[in-house]
Every structure is written in C-alpha cells, then in structure tokens.
C-alpha positions as CSV (number, residue, x, y, z in Angstrom):
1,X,140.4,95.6,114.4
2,X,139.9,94.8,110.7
3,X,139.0,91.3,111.4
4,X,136.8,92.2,114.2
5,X,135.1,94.3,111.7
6,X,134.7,91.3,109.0
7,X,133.8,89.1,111.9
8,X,131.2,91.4,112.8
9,X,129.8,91.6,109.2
10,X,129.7,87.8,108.5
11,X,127.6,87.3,111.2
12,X,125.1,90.3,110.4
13,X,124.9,89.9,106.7
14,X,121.5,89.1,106.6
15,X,120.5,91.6,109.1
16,X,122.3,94.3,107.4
17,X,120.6,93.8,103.9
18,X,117.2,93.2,106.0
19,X,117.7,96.3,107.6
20,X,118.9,98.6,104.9
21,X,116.3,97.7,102.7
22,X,113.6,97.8,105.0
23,X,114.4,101.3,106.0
24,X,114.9,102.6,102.3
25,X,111.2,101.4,102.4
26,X,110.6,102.8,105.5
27,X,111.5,106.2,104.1
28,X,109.4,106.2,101.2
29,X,106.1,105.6,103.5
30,X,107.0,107.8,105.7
31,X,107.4,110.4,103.3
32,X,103.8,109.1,101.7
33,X,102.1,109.8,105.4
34,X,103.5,113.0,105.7
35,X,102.7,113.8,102.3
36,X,99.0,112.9,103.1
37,X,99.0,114.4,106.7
38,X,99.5,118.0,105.1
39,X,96.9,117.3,102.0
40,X,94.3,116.2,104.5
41,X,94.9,118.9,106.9
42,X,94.8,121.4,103.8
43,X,91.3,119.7,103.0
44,X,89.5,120.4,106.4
45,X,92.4,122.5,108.4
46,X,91.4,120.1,111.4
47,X,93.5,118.7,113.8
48,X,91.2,116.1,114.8
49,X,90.7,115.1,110.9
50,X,94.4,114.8,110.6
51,X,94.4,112.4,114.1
52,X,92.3,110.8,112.7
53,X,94.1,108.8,110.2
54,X,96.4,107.6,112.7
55,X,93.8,106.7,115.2
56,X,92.5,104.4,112.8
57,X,96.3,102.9,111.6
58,X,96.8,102.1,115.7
59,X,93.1,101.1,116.2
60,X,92.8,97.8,114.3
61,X,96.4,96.8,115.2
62,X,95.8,97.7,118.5
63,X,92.1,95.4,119.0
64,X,94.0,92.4,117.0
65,X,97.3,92.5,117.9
66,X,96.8,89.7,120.9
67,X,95.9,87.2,119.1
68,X,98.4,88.1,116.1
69,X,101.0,86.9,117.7
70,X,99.7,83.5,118.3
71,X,100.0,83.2,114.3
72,X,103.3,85.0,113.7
73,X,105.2,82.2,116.2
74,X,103.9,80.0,113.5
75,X,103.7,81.4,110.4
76,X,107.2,81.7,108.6
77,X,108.7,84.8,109.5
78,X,110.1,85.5,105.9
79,X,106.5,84.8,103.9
80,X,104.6,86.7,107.0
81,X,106.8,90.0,106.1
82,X,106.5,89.7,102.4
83,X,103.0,89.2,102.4
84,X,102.5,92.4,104.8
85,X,104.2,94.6,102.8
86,X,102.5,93.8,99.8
87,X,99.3,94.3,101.1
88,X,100.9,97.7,102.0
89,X,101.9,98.4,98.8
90,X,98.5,97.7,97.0
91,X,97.1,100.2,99.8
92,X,99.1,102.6,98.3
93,X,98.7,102.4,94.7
94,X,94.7,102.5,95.3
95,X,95.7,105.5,96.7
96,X,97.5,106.6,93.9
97,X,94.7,105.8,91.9
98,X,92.2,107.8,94.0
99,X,94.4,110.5,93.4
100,X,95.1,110.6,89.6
101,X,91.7,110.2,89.1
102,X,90.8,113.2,91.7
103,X,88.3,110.8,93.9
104,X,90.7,111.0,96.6
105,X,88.5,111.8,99.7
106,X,89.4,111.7,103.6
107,X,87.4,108.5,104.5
108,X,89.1,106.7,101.6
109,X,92.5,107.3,103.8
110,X,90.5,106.1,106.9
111,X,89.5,102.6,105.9
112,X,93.4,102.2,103.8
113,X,95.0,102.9,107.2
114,X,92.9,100.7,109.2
115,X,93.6,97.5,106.6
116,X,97.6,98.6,106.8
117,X,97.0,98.5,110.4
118,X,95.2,95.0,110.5
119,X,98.4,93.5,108.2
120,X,100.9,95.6,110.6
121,X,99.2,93.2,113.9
122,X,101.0,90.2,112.1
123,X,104.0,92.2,110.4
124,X,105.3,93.5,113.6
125,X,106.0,90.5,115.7
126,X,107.2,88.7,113.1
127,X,109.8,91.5,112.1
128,X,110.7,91.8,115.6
129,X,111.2,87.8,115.9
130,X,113.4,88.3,112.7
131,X,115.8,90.3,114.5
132,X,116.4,88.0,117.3
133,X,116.8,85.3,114.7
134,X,119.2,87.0,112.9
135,X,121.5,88.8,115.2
136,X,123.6,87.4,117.7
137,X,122.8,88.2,121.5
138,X,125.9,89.9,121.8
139,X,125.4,92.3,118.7
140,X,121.6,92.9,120.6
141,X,122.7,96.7,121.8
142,X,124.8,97.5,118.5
143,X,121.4,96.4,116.2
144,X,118.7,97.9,118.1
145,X,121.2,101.0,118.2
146,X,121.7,101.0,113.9
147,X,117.4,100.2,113.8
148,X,116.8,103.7,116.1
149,X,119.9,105.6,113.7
150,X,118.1,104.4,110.3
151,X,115.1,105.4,112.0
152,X,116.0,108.8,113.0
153,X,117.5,109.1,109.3
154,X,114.1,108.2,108.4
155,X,112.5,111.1,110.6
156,X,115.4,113.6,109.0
157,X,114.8,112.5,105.5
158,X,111.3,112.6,105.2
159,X,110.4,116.2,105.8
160,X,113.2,117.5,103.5
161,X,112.2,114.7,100.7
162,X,108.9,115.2,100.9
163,X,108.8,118.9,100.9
164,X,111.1,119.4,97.8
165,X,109.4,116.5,96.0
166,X,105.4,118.2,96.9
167,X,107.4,121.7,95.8
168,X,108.4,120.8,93.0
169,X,106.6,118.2,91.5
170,X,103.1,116.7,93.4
171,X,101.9,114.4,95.6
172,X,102.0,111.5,93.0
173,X,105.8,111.8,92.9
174,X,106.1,111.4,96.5
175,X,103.8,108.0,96.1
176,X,105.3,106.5,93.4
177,X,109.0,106.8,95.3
178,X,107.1,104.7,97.8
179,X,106.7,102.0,95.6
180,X,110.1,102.0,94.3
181,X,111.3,101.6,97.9
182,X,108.9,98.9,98.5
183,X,110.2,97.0,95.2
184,X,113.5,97.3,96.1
185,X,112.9,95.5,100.0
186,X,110.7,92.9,98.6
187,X,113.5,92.1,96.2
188,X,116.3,92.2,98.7
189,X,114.1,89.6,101.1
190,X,112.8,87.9,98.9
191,X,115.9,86.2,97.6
192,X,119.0,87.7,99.0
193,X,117.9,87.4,103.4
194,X,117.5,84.1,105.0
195,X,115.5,84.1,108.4
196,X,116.2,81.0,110.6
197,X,113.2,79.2,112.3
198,X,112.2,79.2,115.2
199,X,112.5,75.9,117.1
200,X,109.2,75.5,118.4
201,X,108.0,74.1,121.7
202,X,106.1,70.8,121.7
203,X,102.9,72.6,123.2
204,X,103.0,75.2,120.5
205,X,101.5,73.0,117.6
206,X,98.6,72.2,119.4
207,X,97.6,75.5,121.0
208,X,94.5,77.6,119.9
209,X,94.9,80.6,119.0
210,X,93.5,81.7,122.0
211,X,95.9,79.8,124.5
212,X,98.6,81.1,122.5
213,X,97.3,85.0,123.3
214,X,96.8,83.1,126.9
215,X,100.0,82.4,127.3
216,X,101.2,85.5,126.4
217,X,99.2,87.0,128.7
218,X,100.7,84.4,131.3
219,X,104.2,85.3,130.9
220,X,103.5,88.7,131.3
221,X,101.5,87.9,134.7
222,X,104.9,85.8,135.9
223,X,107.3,88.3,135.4
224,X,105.7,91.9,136.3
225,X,108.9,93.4,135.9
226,X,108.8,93.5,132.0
227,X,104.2,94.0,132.3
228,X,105.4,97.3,134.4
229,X,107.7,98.5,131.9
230,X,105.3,97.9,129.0
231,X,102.5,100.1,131.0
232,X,105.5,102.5,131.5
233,X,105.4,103.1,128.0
234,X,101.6,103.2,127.7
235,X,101.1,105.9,129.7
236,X,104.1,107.9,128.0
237,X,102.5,106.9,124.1
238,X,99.5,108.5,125.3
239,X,101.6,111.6,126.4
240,X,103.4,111.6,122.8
241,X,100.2,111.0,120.9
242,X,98.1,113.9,122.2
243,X,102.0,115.8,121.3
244,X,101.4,114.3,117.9
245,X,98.2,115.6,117.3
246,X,99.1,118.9,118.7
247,X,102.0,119.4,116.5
248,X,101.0,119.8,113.2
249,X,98.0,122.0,114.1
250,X,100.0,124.3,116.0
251,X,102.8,124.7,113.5
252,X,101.0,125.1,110.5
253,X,99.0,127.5,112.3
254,X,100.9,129.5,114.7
255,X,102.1,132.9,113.3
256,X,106.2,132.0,112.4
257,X,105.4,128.9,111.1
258,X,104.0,126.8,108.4
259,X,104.8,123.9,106.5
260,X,108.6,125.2,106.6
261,X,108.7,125.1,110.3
262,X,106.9,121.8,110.3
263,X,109.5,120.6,107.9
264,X,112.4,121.9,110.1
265,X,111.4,121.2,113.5
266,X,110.5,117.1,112.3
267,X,114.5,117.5,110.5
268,X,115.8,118.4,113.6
269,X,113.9,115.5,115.4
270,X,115.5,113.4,112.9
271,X,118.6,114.5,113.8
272,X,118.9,114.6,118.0
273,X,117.9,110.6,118.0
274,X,120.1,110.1,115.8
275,X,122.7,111.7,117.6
276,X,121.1,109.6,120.7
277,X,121.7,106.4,118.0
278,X,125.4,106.8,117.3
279,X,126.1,107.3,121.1
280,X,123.7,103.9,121.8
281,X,125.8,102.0,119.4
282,X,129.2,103.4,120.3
283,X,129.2,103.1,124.1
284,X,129.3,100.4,126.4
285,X,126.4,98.6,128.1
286,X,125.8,101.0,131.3
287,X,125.8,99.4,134.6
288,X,121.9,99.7,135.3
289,X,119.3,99.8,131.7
290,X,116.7,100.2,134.1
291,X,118.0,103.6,135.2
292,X,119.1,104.9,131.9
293,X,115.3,104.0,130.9
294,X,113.7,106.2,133.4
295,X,116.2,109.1,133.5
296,X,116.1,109.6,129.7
297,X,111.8,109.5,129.6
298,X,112.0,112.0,132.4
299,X,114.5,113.9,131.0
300,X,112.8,114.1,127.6
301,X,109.1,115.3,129.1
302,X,110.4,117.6,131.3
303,X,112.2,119.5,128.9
304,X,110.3,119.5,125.1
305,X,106.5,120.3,126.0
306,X,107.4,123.3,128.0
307,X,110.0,124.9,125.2
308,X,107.2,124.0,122.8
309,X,104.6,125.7,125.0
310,X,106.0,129.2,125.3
311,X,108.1,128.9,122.1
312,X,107.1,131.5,119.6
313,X,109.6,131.0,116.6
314,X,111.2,127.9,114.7
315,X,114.5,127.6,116.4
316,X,113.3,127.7,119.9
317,X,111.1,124.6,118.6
318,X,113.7,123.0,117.5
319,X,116.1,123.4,120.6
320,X,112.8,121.6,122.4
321,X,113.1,118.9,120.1
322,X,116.7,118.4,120.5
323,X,115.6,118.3,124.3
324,X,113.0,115.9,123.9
325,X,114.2,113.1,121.5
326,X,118.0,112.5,121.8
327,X,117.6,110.2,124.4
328,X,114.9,108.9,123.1
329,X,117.3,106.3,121.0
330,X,119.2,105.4,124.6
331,X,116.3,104.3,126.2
332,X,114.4,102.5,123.2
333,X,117.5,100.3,122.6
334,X,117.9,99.6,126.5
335,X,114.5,98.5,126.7
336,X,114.8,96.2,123.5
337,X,118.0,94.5,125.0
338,X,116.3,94.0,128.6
339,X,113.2,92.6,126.4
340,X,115.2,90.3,123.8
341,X,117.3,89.2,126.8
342,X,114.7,88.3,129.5
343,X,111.8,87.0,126.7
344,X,112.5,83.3,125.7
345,X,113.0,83.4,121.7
346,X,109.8,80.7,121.3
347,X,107.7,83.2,123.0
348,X,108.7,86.5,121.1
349,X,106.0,86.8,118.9
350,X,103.4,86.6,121.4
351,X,104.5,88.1,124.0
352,X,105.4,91.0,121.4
353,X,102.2,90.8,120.3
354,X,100.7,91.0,123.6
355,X,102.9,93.9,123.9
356,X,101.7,95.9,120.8
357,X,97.9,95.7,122.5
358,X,99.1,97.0,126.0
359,X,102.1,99.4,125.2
360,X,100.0,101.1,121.9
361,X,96.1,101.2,123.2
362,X,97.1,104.6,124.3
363,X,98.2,105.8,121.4
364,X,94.7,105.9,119.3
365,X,93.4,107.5,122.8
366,X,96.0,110.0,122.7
367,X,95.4,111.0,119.2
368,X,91.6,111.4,119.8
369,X,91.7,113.3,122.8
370,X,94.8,115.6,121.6
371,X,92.7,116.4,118.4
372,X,89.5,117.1,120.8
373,X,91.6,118.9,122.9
374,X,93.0,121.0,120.5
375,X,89.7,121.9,118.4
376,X,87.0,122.0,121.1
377,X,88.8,123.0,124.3
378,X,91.8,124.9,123.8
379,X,91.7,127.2,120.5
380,X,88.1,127.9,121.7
381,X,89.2,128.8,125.3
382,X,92.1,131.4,123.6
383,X,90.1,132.3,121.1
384,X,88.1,134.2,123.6
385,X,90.5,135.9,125.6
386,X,91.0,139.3,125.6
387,X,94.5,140.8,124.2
388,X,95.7,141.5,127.8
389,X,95.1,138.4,129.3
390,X,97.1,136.5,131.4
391,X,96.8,133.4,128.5
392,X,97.7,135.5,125.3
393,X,100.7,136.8,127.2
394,X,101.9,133.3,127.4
395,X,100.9,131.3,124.7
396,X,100.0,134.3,122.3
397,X,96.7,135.1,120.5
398,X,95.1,133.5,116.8
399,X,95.1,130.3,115.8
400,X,97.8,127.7,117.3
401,X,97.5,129.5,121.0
402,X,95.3,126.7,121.8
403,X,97.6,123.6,120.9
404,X,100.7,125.5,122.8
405,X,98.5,125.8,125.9
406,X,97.9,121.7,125.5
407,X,102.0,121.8,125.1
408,X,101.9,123.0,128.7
409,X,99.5,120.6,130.1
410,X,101.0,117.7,128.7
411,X,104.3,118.1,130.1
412,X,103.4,118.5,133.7
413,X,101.1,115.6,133.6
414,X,104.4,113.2,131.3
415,X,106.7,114.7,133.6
416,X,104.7,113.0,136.6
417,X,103.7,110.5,134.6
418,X,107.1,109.2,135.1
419,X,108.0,109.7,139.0
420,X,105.5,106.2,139.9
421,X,107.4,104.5,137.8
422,X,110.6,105.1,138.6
423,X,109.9,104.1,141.8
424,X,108.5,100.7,140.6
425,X,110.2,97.6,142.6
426,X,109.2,95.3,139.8
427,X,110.9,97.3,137.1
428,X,114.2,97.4,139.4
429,X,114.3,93.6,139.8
430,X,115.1,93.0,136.1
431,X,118.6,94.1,136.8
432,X,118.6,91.2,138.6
C-alpha cells in the first residue's frame, strides 16, 4: 500500500503542487468576491445590483469564449495561466486602490469583472488542458474528485475567513490576503510545475481562428451525446443562477438572518460537497456515469429550493443545502471523466472552450432575471398582501418573502428541468 501511495505521488507531483497552490489562490478571491458582494449589497441593498457583478464576470467570458479556445490549443498552457492570473491580480490591487483612496464605486467593480472575465475565456481551457496533461487517465476520477474537495474547502473557508477578517479588521485585509495567495501560486508555477505540450495535429497550425471555434463546433455536432449533456447543464446553470441571485437578498433580508446566516448556510455548502468529494475520490467507478449524473441533478433540485422556500430559520437552510450540493461533487466529477475520456486531448481546449459559451450563457441570464425577479416581481407581489393571506402564511411577510416565493418556483421548474433529459438517447449512448 505504501508503494502504491509513492507510485501514486510520483506521477501527480506536478498536479499536486498545481492544484494546491491554485486553490490557496482560489480561496483568497473567493473570499475578495464575497467580501465585495456584501459591500455592494450594503451600498444599494439590491439584489439586482449585487447580480449584477457576476452577470458581467460570465458575460464577456461567455461572448468570447468560442473563439478562446482556438488560442489556448496553441498558446503554452503554462505562460497562458500565468499571464491570466496576473492580469487578475492587477484587477484587484486597482481595487484596492479604489478603496484606500474611498473612490471605490459599483461601476468600477462592473468593468474589473468583465476584464477578469475576458482573461478567464483563455485561462479556463487552458487550465482544464493542464489537467489532462498532467494526470494520468487512470488518476482522471481520483483528480477531478480532490479539484471538487479543494473546491468545497474553498466554499467552507471563505465565509468563515472572510467574516472574521471584515469583523475584525476591513475590507482591505481581506484583499491584500488575496494577493498573498496569488504570489504564492504564481511562484509555485512559475518554477516548481512543468506542463507537457500538447502534440498538435498537422491541421492545427494552419487553422484560423475561426476554423478552430469551427471545429469545435463540429465535434460537438458528431457526437450529440456529449452537446446534450452540455445543454443539460445549461438549463440547470440558469436554474442555480436565478438561486444565486436569490440567496443573498433573501438571507440578509429575511427576519432570522443576516450576514451570520449567509455565512453559515455558504459553510455548510462548503461542507456537504465536500462530503460528496471524499466519497467521489474514495469509491469505485459506478457501473453507469450517465445515471449517477441525472439522479444526483434531480436529486439536488428536488430537494434544496423547496426547504429554502418554506424555511424560516438558519438550520432548516442549511439542512436544504446539505440536500442540494452533496451530490453535486459526484456528478461534476462523472461528467469530467465521461468528458476527458471521450474528448481527444488535441481538441480539449476548444471543445472546452466551445463548452464554456454553451454550458455558461445561462448563467448571466439567470443572474439577471433572478435579480428582476426578486426586486420587481416577487417582494412587490408580497409586499402587498394582506397578513392573512394565503402567501404570508407560506413564505412570511417583510422583506425576503419575495426571494423565498422565487425559491418555490425554481424548484419545480429545475426539478422538470431534468425529467427531458434523463430520458435523452444521446446522453445514454456515451456509456457505450
């Protein structure tokens, strides 16, 4: 067992310093946005303001992304990533800077998070190609398990980092943590990770840019199996994006809660995938991905919404939560192995990349209409009921009625969202 273990870490070195690195840094930006998510939702006490800044993150990665691809197959991988995160990292100090010298304003946060989502179009793809190049097919279940556990520690951390940190110090703490992280992964890549190219086809030198997004696009068309799953996951980032824009503006409204309960019920979050990570890593590869993809989606929408619709204190919230994410890990790693397996490694990034554009449109959709939703339909539609109405009785009265009213809506329609699907011939013929 011992030298199955040392076998195992010889031939994930580099993957294992990539990845530990990459998700210290991981942490301190996640802690930055929800750092900034709470200060801009202080500013204007707007969902749709808060949506806002990720609608514009997601909207220039989203318009871009097809033809990114075409570049990241022939970029190097290793320059590609360390140029990204730099740009990310000069994002945030002007941010810091806004902030020390109190100019800091909500449209400044807009146009940053659309340039970090332009660099992100050619970051992605080429991080995801990294993987491949770095792990060995057989380790392809065990990595993307340990990416979704140091992602889930991630979703733990933050909250409970960032709270303490904003408590008892300020927002420029929180930042300049960031940075530190960021200096210690562009260290550890920069001269202690070495990413293997990527033996290109003959064809690939001379393609355009846009007959590389072309054929992208073409694979996709030739095997519908892995184009259905992708607008599987579409429909359900839409579903989870109007839930992320909900959220917030029902827990740091809703009577009970508060930036505590926001704190808590992202914690707990953290904590069921990564209970969904350890099992991913741990168990065997199950006899069908396919099935273990649509049961856990269904699973998770038919349980969270509702528990967060008719919820009225912190732990019931976070027993949804438990519900909702902790097979969330199962089924993102099954879908990575079914897509790493079946997509020839020359074609990753822009197939990826073709991928990112189809898979995320939803999700700047999703934020828009959940912070419409939430600020002209909903809160105005409770806001007018009467205390003995049928909708109070449900969902409560005051601010934060609305958004659990939304909760409700949203998991019938990602519950049903799945049942098509499930029942898609294409999607089954990848077990093939």
């Amino acid at each position: 067992m011992i030298k199955n273990i040392k076998d195992n870490f010889r031939e994930l070195r580099d993957f294992l310093i990539l990845w530990i690195t990459q998700s210290f840094s991981a942490l301190g930006s996640s802690m930055t946005s929800f750092a900034l998510v709470i200060w801009s939702y202080q500013q204007q006490g707007s969902a749709l303001t808060t949506s806002l800044l990720a609608i514009c993150s997601y909207a220039s990665y989203v318009l871009l992304s097809i033809f990114a691809g075409a570049l990241s197959d022939r970029w190097n991988k290793k320059i590609t990533m360390l140029l990204s995160d730099s740009f990310a990292a000069l994002c945030t100090v002007s941010v810091l800077i806004l902030l020390t010298t109190g100019k800091l304003q909500i449209w400044h946060l807009y146009l940053i998070n659309s340039l970090n989502g332009l660099m992100n179009t050619v970051q992605q793809p080429a991080s995801d190609v990294a993987i491949s190049l770095l792990a060995p097919q057989k380790h392809y279940q065990k990595v993307s398990g340990m990416r979704s556990f140091s992602n889930s520690l991630v979703t733990v951390l933050t909250p409970v980092l960032a709270t303490a940190m904003l408590s008892f110090t300020n927002i420029r703490v929180v930042i300049l943590f960031d940075l530190i992280t960021f200096a210690t992964a562009f260290t550890a890549l920069l001269g202690f990770v070495k990413i293997p190219k990527v033996a290109e086809r003959d064809s690939t030198g001379s393609e355009t840019i846009l007959q590389s997004a072309k054929s992208g696009l073409r694979y996709l068309r030739d095997n519908r199996g892995i184009l259905d799953l992708i607008l599987f996951l579409a429909v359900i980032n839409f579903t989870a994006s109007i839930y992320n824009a909900a959220l917030p503006a029902m827990m740091l409204s809703r009577v009970g809660g508060g930036e505590l309960a926001l704190g808590m019920v992202n914690t707990v979050t953290g904590l069921a995938t990564m209970l969904g990570s350890i099992l991913v890593t741990i168990l065997p590869p199950p006899k069908s991905r396919v099935r273990v993809i649509c049961n856990s989606l269904l699973f998770s929408m038919s349980t969270e919404n509702f528990i967060l619709a008719f919820g009225r204190s912190t732990p019931v919230w976070c027993l949804g939560v438990i519900l909702g994410w902790v097979f969330i890990p199962v089924m993102s790693a099954n879908m990575d192995v079914l897509f790493r397996s079946k997509i020839p490694i020359e074609m990753q990034g822009r197939v990826y990349s073709v991928r990112n554009t189809l898979q995320f449109f939803t999700i700047p959709l999703g934020y828009l209409c959940g912070g419409i939703l939430v600020d002209k339909v909903f809160e105005p539609f409770m806001a007018v009921q009467s205390l003995d109405s049928m909708w109070v009785t449900l969902f409560g009265a005051g601010k934060g009625s609305g958004a659990a009213l939304l909760f409700l809506v949203i998991g019938f329609f990602g519950a049903l969202s799945c049942l098509p699907f499930r029942m898609d011939k294409n999607i089954w013929r990848l077990e093939d």
